[in-house]
N, C-alpha and C positions, 0 to 999 in steps of 0.2 A: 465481418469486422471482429476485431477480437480486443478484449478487455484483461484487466487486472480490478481488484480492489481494492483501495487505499483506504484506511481510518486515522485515527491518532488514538493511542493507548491512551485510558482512563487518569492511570493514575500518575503516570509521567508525561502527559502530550505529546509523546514518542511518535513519529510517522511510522504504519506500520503496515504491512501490504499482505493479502489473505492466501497465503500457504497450502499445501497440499492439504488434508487429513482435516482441514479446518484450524490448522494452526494460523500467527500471524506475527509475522517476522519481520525486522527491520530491514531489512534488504532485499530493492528490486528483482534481486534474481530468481532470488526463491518463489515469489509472487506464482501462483496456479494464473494459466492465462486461459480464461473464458471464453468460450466462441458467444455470437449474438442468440445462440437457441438456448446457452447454459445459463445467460444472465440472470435469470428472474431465480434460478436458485442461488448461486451466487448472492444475490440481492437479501434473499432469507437468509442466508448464511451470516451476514450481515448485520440484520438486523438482530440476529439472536444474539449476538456477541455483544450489540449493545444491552438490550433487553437484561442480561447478567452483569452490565454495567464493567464488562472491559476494555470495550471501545465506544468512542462515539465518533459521527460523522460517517458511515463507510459510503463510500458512493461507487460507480464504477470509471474506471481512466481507460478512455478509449486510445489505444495502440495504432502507433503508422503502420503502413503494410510493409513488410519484410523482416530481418532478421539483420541484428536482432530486437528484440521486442524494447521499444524507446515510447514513450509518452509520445501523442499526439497535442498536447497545450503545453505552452512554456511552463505555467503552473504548477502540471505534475513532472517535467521534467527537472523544475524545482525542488522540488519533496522528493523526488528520486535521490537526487546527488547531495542533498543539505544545503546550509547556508551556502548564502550568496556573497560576503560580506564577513571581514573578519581572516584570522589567519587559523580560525582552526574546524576542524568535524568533529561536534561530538558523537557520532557514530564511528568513529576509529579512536577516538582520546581516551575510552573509558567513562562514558556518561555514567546514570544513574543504571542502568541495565545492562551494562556490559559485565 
């Protein structure tokens, strides 16, 4: 199986998904995708970011098999795309982090 990691930024609630180098970026694509043997580091990775109080929540969102890499629960295939509701993204409008 393969994963991603998903949190929400601290200081904005931003969704935000765990990046190569340990970075954590707002968009699914960037997202480092985990096999099932990397998780548990992964998961430390995770936890340190909150522990410094930049994110909290990170969990791992388990991936369908194939390509390309889409959420396996509606939920995270939710926090992938943005709202549901409304006529706009603030991940393309210029929110607080753009």
């Amino acid at each position: 199986m393969s994963y991603v990691i998903s949190a929400n930024r601290l200081l904005s609630g931003s969704i935000v998904f765990l990046a190569a180098d340990e970075r954590w970026s707002e968009q699914f694509e960037d997202a480092h995708i985990f096999s099932s043997d990397e998780l548990e580091d992964a998961h430390q990775i995770g936890q340190r970011a909150e522990k410094c109080n930049f994110v909290i929540g990170s969990y791992a969102v388990e991936l369908k098999a194939g390509t390309p890499a889409v959420p396996k629960r509606l939920k995270d295939s939710i926090r992938r795309t943005g709202p549901t509701v409304g006529d706009h993204n603030p991940r393309t409008l210029g929110g607080p982090e753009s």
